[in-house]
C-alpha positions as CSV (number, residue, x, y, z in Angstrom):
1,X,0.0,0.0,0.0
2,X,1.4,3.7,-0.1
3,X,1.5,4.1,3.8
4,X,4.2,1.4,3.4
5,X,5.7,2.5,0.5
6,X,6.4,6.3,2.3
7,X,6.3,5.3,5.7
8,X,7.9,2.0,5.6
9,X,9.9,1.7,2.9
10,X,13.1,-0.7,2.6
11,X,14.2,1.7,0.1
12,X,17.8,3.2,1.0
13,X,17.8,6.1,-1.6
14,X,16.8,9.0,0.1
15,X,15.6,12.3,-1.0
16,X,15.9,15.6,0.5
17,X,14.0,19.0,0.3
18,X,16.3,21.5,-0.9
19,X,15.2,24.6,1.5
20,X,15.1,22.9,4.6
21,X,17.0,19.2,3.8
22,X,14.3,16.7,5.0
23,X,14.7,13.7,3.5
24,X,12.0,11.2,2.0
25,X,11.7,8.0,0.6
26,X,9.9,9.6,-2.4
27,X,10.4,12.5,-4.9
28,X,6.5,12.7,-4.9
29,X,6.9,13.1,-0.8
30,X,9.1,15.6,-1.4
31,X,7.1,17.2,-4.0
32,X,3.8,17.2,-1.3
33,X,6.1,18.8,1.5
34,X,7.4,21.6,-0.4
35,X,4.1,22.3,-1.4
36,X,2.5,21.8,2.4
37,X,5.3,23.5,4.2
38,X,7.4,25.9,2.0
39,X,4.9,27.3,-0.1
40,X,2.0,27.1,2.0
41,X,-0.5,26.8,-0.3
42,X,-3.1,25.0,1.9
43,X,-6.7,25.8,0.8
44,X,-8.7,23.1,2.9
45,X,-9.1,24.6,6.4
46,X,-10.0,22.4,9.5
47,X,-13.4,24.2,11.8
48,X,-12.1,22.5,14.9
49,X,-8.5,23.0,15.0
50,X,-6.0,25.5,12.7
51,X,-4.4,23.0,10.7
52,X,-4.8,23.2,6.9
53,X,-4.3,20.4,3.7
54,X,-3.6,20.6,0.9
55,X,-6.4,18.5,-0.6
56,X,-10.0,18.0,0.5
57,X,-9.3,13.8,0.7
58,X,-6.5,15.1,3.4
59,X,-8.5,17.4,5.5
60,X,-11.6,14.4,5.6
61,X,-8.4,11.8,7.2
62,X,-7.9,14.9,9.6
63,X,-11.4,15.1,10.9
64,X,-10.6,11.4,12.2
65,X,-8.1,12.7,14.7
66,X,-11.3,14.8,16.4
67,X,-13.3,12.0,15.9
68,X,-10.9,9.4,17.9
69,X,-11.4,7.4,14.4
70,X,-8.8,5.8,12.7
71,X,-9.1,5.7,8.7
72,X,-6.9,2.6,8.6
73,X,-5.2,0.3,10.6
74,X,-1.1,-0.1,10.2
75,X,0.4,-3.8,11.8
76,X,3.5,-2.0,11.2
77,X,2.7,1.0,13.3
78,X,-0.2,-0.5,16.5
């Protein structure tokens, strides 16, 4: 799945931001970063807390934090 690909990947390529040097396991990861934290283009805002996404799909896994719901379970991560 993609939660294993970015979060749990075996790959040991790395690649980092070039304004603040994070690295990823993903040029696509770094791609969403630069765009969430650099350029702060974030036009989906949350009515409960002051986070913001990128994407409405994003803001709607959010919501599960207030909730107390998970979207998925990870074996990796529980």
């Amino acid at each position: 799945s993609k939660h294993k690909r970015t979060v749990h990947s075996t790959s040991k390529e790395l690649f980092p931001c070039d304004i603040c040097k994070k690295k990823f396991s993903t040029k696509y990861s770094v791609k969403i970063h630069k765009a969430a934290i650099h350029e702060e283009y974030r036009s989906f805002q949350c009515d409960i807390c002051p986070r913001s996404f990128l994407n409405k799909s994003t803001l709607v896994a959010h919501m599960a934090v207030h909730s107390g719901l998970k979207k998925f379970a990870c074996t990796m991560c529980d």
